[in-house]
HTML snippet that shows the backbone in 3Dmol.js (N, CA, C, O; Angstrom):
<script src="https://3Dmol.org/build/3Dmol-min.js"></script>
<div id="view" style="width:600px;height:400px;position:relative"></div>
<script>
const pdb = `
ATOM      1  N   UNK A   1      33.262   7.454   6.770  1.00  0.00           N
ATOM      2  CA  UNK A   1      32.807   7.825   5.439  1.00  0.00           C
ATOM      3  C   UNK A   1      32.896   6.637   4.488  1.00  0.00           C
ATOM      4  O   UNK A   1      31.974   6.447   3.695  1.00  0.00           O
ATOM      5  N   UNK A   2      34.186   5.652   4.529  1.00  0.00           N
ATOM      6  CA  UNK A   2      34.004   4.397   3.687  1.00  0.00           C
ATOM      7  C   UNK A   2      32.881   3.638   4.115  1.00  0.00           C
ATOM      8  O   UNK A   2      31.983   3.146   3.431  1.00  0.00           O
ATOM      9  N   UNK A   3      33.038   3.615   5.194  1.00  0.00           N
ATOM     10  CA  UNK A   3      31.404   2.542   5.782  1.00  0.00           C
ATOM     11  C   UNK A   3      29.714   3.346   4.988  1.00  0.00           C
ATOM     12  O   UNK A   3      28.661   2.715   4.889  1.00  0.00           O
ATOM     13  N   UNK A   4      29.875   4.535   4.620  1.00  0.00           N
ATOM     14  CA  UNK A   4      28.594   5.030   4.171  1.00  0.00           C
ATOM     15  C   UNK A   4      28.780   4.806   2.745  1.00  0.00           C
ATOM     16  O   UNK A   4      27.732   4.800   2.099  1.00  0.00           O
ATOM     17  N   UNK A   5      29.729   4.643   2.175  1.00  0.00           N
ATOM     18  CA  UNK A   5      29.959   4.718   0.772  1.00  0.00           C
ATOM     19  C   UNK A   5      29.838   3.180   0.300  1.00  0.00           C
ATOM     20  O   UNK A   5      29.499   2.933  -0.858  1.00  0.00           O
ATOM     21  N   UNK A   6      30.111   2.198   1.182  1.00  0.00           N
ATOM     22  CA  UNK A   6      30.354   0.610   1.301  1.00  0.00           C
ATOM     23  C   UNK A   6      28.726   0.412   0.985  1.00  0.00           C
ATOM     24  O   UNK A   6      28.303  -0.009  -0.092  1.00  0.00           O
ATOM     25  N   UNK A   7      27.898   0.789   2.111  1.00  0.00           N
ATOM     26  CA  UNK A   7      26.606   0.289   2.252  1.00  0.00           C
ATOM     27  C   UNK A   7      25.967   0.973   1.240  1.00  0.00           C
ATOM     28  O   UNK A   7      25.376   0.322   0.378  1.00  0.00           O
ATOM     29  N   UNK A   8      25.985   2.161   1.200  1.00  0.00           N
ATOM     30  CA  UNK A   8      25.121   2.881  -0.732  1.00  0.00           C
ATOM     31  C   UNK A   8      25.498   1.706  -1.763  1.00  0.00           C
ATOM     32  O   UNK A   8      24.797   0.881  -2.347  1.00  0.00           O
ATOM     33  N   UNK A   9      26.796   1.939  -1.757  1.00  0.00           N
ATOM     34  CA  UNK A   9      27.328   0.279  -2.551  1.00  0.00           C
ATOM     35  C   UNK A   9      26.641  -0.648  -2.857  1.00  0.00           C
ATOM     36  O   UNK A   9      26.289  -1.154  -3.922  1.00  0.00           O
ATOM     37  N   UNK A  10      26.417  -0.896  -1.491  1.00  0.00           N
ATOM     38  CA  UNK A  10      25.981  -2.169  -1.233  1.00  0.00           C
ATOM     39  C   UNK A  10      24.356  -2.651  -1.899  1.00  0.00           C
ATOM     40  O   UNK A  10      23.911  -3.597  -2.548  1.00  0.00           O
ATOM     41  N   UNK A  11      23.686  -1.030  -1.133  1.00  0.00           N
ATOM     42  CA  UNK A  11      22.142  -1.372  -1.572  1.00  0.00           C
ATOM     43  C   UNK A  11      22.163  -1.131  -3.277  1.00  0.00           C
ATOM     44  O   UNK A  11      21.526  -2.023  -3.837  1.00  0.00           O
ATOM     45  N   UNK A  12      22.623  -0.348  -4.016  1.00  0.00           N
ATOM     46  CA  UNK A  12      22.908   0.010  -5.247  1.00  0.00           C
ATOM     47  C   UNK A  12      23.047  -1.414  -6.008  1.00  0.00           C
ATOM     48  O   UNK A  12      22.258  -1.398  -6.953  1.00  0.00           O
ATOM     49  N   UNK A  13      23.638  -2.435  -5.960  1.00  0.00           N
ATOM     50  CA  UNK A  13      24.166  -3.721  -6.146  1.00  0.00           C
ATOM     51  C   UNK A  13      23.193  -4.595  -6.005  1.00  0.00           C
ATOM     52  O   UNK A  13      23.030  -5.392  -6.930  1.00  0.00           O
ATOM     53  N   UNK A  14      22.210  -4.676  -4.692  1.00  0.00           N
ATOM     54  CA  UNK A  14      21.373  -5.538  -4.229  1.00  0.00           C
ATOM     55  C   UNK A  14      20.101  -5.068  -5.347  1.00  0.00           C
ATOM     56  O   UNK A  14      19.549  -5.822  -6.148  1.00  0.00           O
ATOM     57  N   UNK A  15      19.810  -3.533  -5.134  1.00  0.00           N
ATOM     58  CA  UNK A  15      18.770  -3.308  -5.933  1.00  0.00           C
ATOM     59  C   UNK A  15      18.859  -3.184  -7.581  1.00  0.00           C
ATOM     60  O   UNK A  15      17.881  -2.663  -8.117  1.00  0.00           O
ATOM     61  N   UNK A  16      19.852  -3.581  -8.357  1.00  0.00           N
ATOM     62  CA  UNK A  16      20.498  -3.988  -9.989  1.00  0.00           C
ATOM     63  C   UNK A  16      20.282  -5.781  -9.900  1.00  0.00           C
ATOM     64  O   UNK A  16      19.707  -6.464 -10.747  1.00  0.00           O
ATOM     65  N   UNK A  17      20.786  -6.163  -8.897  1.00  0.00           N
ATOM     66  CA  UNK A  17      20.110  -7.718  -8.505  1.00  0.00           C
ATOM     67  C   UNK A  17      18.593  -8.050  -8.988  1.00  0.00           C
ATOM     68  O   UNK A  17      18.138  -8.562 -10.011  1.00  0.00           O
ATOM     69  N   UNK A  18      17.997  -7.516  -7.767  1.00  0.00           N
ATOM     70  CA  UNK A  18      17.127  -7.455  -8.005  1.00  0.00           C
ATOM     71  C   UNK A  18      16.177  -7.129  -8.884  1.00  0.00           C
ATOM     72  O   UNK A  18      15.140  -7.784  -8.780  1.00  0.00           O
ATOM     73  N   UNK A  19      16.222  -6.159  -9.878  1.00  0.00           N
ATOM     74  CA  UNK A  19      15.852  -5.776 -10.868  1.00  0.00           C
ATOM     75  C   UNK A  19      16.098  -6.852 -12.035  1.00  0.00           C
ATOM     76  O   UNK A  19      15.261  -7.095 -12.905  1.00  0.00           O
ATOM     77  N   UNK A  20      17.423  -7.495 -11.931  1.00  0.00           N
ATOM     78  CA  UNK A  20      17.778  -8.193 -13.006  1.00  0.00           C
ATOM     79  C   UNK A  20      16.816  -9.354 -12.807  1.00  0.00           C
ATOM     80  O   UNK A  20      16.092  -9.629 -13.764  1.00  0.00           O
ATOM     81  N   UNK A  21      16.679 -10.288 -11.362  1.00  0.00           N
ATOM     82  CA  UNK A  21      15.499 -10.720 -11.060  1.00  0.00           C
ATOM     83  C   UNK A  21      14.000 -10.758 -11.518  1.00  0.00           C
ATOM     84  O   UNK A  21      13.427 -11.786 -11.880  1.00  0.00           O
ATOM     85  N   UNK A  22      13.547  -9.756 -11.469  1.00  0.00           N
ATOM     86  CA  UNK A  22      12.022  -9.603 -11.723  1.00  0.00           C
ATOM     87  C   UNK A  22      12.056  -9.316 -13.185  1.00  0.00           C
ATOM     88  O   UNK A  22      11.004  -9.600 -13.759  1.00  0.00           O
ATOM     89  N   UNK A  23      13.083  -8.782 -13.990  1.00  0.00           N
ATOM     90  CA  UNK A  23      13.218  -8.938 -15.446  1.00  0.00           C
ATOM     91  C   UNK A  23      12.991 -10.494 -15.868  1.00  0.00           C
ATOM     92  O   UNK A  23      12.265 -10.872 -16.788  1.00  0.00           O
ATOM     93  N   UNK A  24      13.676 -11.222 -15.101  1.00  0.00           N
ATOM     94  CA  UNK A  24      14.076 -12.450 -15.599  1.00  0.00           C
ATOM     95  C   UNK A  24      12.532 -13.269 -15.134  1.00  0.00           C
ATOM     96  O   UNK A  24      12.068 -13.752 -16.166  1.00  0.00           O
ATOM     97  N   UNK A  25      12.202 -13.376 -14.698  1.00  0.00           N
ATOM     98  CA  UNK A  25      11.004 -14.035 -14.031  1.00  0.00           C
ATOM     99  C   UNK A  25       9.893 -13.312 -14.872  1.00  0.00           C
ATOM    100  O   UNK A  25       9.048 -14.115 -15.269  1.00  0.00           O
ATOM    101  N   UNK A  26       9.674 -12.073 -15.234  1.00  0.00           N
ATOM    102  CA  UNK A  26       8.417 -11.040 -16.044  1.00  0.00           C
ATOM    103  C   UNK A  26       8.687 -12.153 -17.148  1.00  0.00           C
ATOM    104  O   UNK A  26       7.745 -12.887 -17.448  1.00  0.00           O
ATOM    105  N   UNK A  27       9.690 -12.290 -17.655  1.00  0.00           N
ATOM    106  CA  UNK A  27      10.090 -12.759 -18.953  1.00  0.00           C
ATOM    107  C   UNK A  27       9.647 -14.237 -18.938  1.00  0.00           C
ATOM    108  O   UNK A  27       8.703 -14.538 -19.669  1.00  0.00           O
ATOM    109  N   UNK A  28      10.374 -15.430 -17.993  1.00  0.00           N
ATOM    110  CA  UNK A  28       9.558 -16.570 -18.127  1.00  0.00           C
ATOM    111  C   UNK A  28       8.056 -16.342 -18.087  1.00  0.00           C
ATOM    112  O   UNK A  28       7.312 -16.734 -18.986  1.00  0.00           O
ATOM    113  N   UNK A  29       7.543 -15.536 -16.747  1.00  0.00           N
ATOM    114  CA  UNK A  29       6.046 -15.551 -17.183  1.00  0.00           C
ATOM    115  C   UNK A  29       5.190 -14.986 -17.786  1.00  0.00           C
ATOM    116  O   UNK A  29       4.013 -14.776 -17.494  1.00  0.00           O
ATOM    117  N   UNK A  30       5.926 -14.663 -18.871  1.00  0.00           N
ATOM    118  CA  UNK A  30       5.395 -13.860 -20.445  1.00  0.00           C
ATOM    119  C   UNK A  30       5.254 -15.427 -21.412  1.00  0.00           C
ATOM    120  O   UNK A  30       4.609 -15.789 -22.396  1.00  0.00           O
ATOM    121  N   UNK A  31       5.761 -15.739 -20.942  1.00  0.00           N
ATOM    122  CA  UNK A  31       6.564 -17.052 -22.346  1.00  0.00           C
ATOM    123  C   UNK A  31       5.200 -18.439 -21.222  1.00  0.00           C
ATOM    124  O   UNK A  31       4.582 -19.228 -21.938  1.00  0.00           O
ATOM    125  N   UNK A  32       5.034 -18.495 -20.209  1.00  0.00           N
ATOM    126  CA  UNK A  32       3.864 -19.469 -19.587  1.00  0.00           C
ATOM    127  C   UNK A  32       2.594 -18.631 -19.762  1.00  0.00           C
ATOM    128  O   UNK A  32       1.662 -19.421 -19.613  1.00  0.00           O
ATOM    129  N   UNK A  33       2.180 -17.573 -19.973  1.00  0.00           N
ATOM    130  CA  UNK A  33       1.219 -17.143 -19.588  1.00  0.00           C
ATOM    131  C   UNK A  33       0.725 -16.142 -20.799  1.00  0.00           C
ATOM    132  O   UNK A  33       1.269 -15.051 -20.970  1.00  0.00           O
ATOM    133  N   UNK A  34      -0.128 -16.513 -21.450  1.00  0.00           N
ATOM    134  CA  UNK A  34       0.193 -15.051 -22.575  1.00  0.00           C
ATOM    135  C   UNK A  34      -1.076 -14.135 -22.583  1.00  0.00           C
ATOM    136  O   UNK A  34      -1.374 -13.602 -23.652  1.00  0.00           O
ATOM    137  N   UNK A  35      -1.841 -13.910 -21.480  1.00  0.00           N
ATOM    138  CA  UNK A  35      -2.256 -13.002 -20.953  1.00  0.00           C
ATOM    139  C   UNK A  35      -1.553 -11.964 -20.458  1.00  0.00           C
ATOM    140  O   UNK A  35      -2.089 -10.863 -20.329  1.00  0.00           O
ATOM    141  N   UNK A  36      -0.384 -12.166 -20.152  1.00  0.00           N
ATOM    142  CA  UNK A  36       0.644 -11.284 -19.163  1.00  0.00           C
ATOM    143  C   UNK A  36       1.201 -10.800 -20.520  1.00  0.00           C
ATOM    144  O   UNK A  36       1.167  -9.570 -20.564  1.00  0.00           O
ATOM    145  N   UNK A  37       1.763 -11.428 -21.776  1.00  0.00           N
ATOM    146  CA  UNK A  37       2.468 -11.220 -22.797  1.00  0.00           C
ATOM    147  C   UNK A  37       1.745 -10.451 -23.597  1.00  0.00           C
ATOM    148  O   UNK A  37       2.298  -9.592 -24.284  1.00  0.00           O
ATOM    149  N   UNK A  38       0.082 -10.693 -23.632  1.00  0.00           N
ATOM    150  CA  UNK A  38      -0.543  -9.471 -24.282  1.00  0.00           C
ATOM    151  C   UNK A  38      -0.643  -7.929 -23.449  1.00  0.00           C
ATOM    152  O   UNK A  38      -0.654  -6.859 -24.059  1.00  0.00           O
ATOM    153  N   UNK A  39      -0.707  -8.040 -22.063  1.00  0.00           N
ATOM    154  CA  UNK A  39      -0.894  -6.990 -21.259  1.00  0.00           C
ATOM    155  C   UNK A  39       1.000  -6.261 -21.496  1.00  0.00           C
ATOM    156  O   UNK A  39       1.115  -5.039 -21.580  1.00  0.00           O
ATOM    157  N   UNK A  40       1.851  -6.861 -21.549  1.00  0.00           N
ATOM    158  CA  UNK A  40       3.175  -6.555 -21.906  1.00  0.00           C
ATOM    159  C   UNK A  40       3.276  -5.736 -23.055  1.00  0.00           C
ATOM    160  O   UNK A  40       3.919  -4.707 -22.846  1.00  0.00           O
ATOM    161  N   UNK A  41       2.857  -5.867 -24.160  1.00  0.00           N
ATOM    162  CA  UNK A  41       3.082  -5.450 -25.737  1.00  0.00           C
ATOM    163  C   UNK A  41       1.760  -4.273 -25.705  1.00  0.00           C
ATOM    164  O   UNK A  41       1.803  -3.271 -26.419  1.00  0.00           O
ATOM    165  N   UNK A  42       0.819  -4.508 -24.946  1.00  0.00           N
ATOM    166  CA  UNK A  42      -0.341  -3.633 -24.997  1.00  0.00           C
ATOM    167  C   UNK A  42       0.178  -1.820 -24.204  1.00  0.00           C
ATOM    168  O   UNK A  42       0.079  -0.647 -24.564  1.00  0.00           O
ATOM    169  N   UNK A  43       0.649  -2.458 -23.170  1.00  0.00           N
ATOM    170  CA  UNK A  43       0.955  -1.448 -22.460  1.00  0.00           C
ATOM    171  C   UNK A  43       2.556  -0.838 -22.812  1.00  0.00           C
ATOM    172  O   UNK A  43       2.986   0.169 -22.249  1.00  0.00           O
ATOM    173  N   UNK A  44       3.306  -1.572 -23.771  1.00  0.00           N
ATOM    174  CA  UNK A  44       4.073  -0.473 -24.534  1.00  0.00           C
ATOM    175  C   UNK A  44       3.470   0.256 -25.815  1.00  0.00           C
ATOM    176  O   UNK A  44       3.908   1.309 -26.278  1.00  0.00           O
ATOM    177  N   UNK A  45       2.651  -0.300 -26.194  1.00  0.00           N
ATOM    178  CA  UNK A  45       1.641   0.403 -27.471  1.00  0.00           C
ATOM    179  C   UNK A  45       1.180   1.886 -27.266  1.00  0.00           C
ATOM    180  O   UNK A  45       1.212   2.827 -28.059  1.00  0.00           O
ATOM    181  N   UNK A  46       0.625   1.802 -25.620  1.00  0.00           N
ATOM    182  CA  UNK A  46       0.238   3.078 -24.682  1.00  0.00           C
ATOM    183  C   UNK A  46       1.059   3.877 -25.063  1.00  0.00           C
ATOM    184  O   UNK A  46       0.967   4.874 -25.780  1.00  0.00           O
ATOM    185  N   UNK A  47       2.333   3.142 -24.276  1.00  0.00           N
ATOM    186  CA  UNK A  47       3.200   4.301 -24.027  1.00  0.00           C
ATOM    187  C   UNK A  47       4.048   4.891 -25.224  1.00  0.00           C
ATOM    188  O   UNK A  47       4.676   5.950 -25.239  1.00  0.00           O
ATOM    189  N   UNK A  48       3.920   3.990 -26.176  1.00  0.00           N
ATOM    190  CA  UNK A  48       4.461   4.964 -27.405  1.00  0.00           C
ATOM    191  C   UNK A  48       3.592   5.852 -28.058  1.00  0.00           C
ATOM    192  O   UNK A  48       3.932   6.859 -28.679  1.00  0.00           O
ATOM    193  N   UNK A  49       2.328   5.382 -27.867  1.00  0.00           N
ATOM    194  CA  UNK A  49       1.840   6.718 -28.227  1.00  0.00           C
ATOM    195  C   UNK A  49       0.738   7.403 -27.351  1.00  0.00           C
ATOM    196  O   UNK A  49      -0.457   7.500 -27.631  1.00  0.00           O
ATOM    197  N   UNK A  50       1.411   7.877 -26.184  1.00  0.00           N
ATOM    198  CA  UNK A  50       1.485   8.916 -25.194  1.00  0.00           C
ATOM    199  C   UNK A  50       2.573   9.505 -25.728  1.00  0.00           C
ATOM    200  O   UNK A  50       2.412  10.669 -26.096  1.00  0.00           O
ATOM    201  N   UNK A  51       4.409   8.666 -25.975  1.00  0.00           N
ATOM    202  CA  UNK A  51       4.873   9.908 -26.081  1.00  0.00           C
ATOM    203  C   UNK A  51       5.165  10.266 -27.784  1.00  0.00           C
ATOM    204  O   UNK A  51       6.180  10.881 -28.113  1.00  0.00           O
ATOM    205  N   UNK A  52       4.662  10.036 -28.283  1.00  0.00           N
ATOM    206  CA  UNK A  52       4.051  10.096 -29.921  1.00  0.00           C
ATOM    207  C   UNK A  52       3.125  11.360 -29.459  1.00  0.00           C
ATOM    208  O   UNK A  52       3.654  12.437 -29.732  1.00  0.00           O
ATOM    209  N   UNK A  53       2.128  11.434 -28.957  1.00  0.00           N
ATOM    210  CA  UNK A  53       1.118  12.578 -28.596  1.00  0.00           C
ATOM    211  C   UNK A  53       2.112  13.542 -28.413  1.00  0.00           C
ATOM    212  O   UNK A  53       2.294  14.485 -29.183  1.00  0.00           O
ATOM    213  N   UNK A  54       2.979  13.235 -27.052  1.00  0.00           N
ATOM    214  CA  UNK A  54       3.811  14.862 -26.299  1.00  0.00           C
ATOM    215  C   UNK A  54       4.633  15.322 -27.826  1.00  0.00           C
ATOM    216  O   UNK A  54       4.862  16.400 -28.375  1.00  0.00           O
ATOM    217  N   UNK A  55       4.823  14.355 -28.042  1.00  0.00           N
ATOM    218  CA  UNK A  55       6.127  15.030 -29.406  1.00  0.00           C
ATOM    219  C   UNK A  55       7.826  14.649 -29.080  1.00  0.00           C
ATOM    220  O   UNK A  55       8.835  15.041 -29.666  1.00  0.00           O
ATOM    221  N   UNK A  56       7.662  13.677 -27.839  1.00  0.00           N
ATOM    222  CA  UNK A  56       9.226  13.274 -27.904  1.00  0.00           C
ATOM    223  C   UNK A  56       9.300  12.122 -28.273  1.00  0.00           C
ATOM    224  O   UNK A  56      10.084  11.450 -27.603  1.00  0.00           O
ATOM    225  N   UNK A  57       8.612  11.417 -29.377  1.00  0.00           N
ATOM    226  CA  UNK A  57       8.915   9.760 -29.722  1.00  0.00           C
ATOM    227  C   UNK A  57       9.751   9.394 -30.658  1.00  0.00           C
ATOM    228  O   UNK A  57      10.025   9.764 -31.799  1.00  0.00           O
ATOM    229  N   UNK A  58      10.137   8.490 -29.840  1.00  0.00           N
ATOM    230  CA  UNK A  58      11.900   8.375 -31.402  1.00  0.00           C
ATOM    231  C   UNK A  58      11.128   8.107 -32.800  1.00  0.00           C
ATOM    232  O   UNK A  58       9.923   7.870 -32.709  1.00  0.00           O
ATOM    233  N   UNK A  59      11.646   8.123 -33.924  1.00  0.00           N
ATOM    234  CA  UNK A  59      11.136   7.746 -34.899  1.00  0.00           C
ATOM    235  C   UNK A  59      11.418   6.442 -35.178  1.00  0.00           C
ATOM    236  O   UNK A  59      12.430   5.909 -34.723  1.00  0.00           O
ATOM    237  N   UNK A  60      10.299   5.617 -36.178  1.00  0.00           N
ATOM    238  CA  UNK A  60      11.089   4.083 -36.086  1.00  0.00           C
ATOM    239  C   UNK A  60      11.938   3.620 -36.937  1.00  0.00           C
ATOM    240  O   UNK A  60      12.258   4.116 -38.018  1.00  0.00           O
ATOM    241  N   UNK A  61      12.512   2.130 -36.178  1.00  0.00           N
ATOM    242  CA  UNK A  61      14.045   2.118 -36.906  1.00  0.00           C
ATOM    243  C   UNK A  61      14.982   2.441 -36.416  1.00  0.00           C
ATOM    244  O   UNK A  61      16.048   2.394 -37.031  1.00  0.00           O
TER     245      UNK A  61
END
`;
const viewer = $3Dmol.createViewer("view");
viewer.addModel(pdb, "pdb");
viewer.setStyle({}, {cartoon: {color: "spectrum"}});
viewer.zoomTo();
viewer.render();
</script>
């Protein structure tokens, strides 16, 4: 049972890695590329108001 709890661990850890990764890299190639930096800011625009439409959008501020 420690050996199953070790390796969940394990991948849990690898995949927060990783994530922190492709954050970090989205981010330099926002800052080289600002096609990617407009498609970035565009596609949170969406999504705030999608959830602006449903009725669960924080208010701003």
């Amino acid at each position: 049972m420690s050996a199953i709890r070790f390796f969940f661990l394990l991948f849990v850890f690898i995949g927060i890695v990783a994530a922190c990764a492709v954050a970090i890299l989205l981010s330099v190639l926002m800052l080289r590329v600002l096609p990617v930096l407009i498609l970035v800011v565009l596609s949170c625009v969406v999504f705030w108001w999608l959830l602006k439409k449903a009725g669960t959008a924080l208010p701003p501020g």
